[in-house]
N, C-alpha and C positions, 0 to 999 in steps of 0.2 A: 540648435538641436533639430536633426528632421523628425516627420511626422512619427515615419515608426519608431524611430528610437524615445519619442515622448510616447509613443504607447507601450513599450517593452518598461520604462519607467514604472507606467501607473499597471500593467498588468501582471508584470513578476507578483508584486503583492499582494494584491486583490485574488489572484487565484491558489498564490500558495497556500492566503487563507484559508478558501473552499476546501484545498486537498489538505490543508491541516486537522482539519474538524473528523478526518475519520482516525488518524492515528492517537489525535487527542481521546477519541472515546475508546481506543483498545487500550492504550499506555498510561493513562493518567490512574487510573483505577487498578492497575494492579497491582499497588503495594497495599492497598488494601483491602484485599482477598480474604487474605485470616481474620479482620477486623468484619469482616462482613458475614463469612461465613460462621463466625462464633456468634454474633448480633442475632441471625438469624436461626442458629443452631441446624444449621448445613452442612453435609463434607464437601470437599477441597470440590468433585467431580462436579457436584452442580453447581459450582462458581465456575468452572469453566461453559457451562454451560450458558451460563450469561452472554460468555464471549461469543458462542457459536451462534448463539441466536442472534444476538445481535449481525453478525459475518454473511449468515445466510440472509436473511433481511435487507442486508445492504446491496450485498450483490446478485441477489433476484429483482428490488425493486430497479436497479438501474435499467435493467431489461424496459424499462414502462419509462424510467426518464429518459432515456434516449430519445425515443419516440418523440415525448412530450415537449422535449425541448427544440428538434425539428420542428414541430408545429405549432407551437405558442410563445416559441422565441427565449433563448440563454438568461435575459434579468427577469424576466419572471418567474419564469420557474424557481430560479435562485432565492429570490425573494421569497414566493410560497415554502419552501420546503426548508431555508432556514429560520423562517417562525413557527413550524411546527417541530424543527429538533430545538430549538430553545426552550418550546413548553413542552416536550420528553424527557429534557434534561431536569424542569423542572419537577416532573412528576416520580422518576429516580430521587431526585434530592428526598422526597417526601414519602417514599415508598416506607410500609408498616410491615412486609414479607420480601420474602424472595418471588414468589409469584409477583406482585406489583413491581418488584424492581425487575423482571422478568419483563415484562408488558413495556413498561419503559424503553428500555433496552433494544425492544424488537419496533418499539416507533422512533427511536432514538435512528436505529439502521433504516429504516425505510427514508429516511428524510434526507441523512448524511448522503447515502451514494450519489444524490443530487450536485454534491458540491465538485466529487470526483469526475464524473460525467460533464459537465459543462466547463470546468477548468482546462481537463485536455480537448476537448471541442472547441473552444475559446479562443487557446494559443494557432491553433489550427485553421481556425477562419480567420485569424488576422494575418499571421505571417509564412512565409514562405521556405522552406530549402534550408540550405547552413543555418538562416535565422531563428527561422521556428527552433531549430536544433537545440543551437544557442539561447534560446529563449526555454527551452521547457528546460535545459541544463541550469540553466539559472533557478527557475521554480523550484527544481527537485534541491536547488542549496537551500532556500529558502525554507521549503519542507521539509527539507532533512532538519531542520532541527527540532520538532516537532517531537519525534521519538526520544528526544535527548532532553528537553524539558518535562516531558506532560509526564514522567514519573517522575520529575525530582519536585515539581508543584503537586503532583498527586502525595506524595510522601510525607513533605513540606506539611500540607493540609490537612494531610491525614493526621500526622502525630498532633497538629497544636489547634486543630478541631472538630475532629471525627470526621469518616469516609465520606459524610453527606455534603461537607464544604467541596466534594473535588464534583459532584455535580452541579452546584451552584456556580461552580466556577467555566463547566461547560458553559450550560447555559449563558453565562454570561459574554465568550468567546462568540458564541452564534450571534448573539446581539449585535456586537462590534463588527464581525460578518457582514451581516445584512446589513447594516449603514454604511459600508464600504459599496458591498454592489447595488444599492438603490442610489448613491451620490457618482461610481466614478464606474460601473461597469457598464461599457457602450454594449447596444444591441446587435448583434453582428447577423442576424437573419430576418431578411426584411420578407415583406408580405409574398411580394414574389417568389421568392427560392422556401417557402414554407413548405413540409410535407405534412398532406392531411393525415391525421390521427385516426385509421381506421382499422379496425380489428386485420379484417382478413389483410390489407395492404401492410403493416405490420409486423404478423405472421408470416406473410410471402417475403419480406425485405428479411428477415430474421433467419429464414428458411435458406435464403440465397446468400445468404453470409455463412452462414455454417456450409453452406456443402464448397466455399472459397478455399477451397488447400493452402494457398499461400497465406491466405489472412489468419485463419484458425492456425497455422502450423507458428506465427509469430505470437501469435495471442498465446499460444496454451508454453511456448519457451519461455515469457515473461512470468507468466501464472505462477510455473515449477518452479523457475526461479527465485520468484516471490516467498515461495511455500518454503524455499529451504532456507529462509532467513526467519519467516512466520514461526515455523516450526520452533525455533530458541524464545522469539520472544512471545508464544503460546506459553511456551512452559518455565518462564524465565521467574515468576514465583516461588517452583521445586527447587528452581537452579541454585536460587537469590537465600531463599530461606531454608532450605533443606540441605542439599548437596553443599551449598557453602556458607550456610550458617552465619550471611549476613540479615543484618533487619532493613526492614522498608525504606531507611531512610537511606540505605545504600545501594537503592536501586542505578542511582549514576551510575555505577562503577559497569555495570553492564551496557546503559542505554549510551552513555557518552560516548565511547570508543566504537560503539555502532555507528554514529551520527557522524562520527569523524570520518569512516569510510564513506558512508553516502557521501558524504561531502567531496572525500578526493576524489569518489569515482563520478561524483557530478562535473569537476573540474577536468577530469582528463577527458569526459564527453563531448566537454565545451570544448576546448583544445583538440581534439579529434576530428570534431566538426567540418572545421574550415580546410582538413587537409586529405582526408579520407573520405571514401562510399562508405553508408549509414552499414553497412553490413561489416565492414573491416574492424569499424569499431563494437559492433557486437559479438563477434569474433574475441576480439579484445577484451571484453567484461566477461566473457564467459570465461576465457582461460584464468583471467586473476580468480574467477571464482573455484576452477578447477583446484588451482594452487593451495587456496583457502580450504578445500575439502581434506586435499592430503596434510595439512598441517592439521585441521583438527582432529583426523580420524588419531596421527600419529599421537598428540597430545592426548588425548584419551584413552588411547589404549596403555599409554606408555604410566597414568595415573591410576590406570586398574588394574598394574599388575599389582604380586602379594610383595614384591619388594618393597622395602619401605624407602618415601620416598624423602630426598635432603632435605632440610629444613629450609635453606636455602629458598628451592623451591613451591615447598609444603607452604609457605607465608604468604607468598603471591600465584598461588593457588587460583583465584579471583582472574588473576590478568592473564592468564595462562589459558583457560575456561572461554576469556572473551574475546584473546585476539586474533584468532584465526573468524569469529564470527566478525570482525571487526572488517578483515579481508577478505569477505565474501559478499559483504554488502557495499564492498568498494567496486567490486567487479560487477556487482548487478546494476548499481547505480550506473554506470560507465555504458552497461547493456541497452535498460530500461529507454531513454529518450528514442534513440534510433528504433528501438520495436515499436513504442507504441505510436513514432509518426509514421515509420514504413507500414504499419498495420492502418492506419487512417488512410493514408494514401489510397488503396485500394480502392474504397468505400466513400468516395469525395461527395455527394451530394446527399450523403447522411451518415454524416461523421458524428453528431449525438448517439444512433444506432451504434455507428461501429465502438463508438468509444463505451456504450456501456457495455458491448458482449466484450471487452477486453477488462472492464471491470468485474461482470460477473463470471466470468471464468477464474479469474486473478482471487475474489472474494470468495467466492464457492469452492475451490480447491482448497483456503486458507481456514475457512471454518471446517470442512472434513478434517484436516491438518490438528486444529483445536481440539475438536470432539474426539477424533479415532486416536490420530497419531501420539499425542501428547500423551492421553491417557494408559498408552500401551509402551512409549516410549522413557517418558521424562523420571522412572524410578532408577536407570543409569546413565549418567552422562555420555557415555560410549554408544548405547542405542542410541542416543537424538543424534550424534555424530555420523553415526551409520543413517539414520533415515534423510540427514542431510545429502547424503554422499550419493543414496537413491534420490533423490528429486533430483539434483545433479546432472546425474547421468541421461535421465529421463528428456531431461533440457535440451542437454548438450547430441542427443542422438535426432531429437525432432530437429533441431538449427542444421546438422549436420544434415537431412535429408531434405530441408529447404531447399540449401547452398544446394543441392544436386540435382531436386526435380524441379525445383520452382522454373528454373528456363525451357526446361520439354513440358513444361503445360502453358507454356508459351508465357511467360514474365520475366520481366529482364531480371538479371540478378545483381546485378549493379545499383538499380534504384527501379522501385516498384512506380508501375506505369501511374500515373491519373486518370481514370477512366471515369465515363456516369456510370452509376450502378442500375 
């Protein structure tokens, strides 16, 4: 076996981990929502509000692990900041209010976006081209099942011993974490290629990345994209317990068939890889997601008329609800690998940098998404349909003005150049 393919081995898991740890803390916990918000005697809004705080926290503090992981090197930082969401997670298990479990929550995100940031920074100083491709296509399998567990263990734990075991059990994941990258994760920035950690040097790198058209124009297509799958599983509590009148423990029936599309659309990524420009295949994930939007608007609209609908149908109601979402996170996943290594690409000698402003743009759009859109949306199934069907568009018109201007501001369109920043 060569050398890279013994490190595509030990690195597929070690960083799926890292990028497991943030979907674990949105999905594990929300079948127990109602449990939490009755415990505390809260309504429904300021339990989502856990989540937001938590979203913005993650994706502001990666702003500062970018940085940091340029200049004091990918295992360390790893290290640091999955011992401090280990004792977040424990301080959530232990929480006597919602403000403490609030507090929690927001140290819980401050630490996580570490795992996100250095995982695709990671993949990215080690390998190259179709590889990397193929290597963060494999990750994102790996991750994907992440959303398809951590609610049927959040559920699981919930029913057979209150909502606080599903923080114990974070906690516990971060553990196993960090003994994986203080045992097998190599250091990939040595002394020499460090960038010093200085405010204004920082700010100017931060500065010169945002006003990057091509970079931000791939960051913000991911982000929307992202939002319009976030969007469902924001309000997938209304969805799960209200609208379809299942209980906690049938959160599967939603997250599973999600998990299956990331998955095939990680697989047609891989598959794409070796035979196409990173852009033909993004092209490709946005149309299945296209597909995916007109199937769910149709579904939904077609459930809210007053005609009564066959029973037939009326039964599997649930799978009806989920599988258009099912096929939208098939065509994102298919997207996702080529945006965010042609967005790295850009920004080679502070790819920590680039890869967290593609994280906090992706988590700052996903918590607005939680706080505004959820709460204005999720009382009919038809609106979240429609507010899918806007992010959507939103996506699919920014990728469109890419493909147009990105080569008259002088970048190929074929495959984004390697330049020093």
């Amino acid at each position: 076996m060569s050398r890279t393919a013994t490190n595509a081995v030990l690195i597929v898991p070690l960083v799926a981990s890292l990028l497991m740890i943030a979907p674990f803390s949105i999905d594990a916990y929300l079948p127990s929502f109602q449990a939490i918000a009755s415990e505390f005697n809260v309504p429904q809004a300021a339990m989502q509000q856990t989540l937001s705080l938590y979203l913005w926290f993650f994706g502001g503090m990666m702003l500062i692990h970018g940085p940091l992981t340029d200049a004091f090197g990918r295992k360390r930082m790893a290290i640091l900041f999955l011992s401090i969401y280990a004792l977040a997670s424990i301080a959530a298990a232990l929480a006597s209010n919602l403000n403490e479990l609030m507090l929690a929550r927001i140290v819980q995100g401050i630490a996580a976006g570490a795992g996100v940031v250095i995982g695709r920074a990671l993949v990215r100083d080690l390998f190259e081209g179709a590889t990397a491709q193929r290597v963060m296509s494999n990750i994102t399998l790996v991750f994907a099942i992440a959303p398809a567990i951590a609610p049927i263990i959040g559920g699981a734990l919930d029913a057979a011993y209150g909502w606080r075991a599903v923080f114990w059990f974070l906690s516990g994941f971060a553990v196993v974490s960090l003994l994986g990258a203080a045992g097998w994760m190599p250091e990939t920035i040595t002394r020499a290629n460090r960038q010093p950690f200085a405010v204004g040097f920082v700010l100017k790198s931060y500065g010169k990345a945002l006003r990057h058209a091509p970079f931000m124009g791939l960051t913000l297509v991911f982000a929307l994209l992202f939002s319009g799958m976030f969007l469902y599983i924001a309000a997938s509590p209304q969805i799960m317990l209200n609208h379809l009148a299942q209980t906690p423990t049938d959160f599967w029936k939603f997250f599973v068939p999600l998990v299956v599309g990331l998955i095939i659309g990680s697989r047609i990524s891989n598959v794409l890889a070796s035979r196409f420009a990173p852009l033909r295949t993004v092209s490709v994930g946005i149309a299945l997601a296209a597909l995916a939007v007109l199937f769910n608007l149709s579904q939904a609209l077609y459930f809210q008329t007053p005609v009564a609908v066959p029973p037939v149908i009326s039964s599997g109601l649930v799978w009806w609800t989920v599988m258009p979402i099912m096929v939208y996170a098939m065509g994102m996943a298919t997207a996702m690998p080529s945006l965010n290594l042609m967005g790295l690409d850009y920004i080679p000698a502070q790819r920590g940098l680039a890869s967290a402003l593609q994280g906090f743009a992706q988590m700052t759009l996903a918590g607005l998404v939680s706080a505004v859109a959820v709460a204005w949306l999720a009382e009919q199934i038809v609106w979240l349909a429609w507010g899918m069907a806007a992010l959507w568009l939103v996506a699919a018109l920014i990728w469109w003005a890419w493909l147009r201007f990105a080569p008259r501001l002088g970048f190929a369109s074929e495959r984004p150049p390697v330049h020093a920043s």
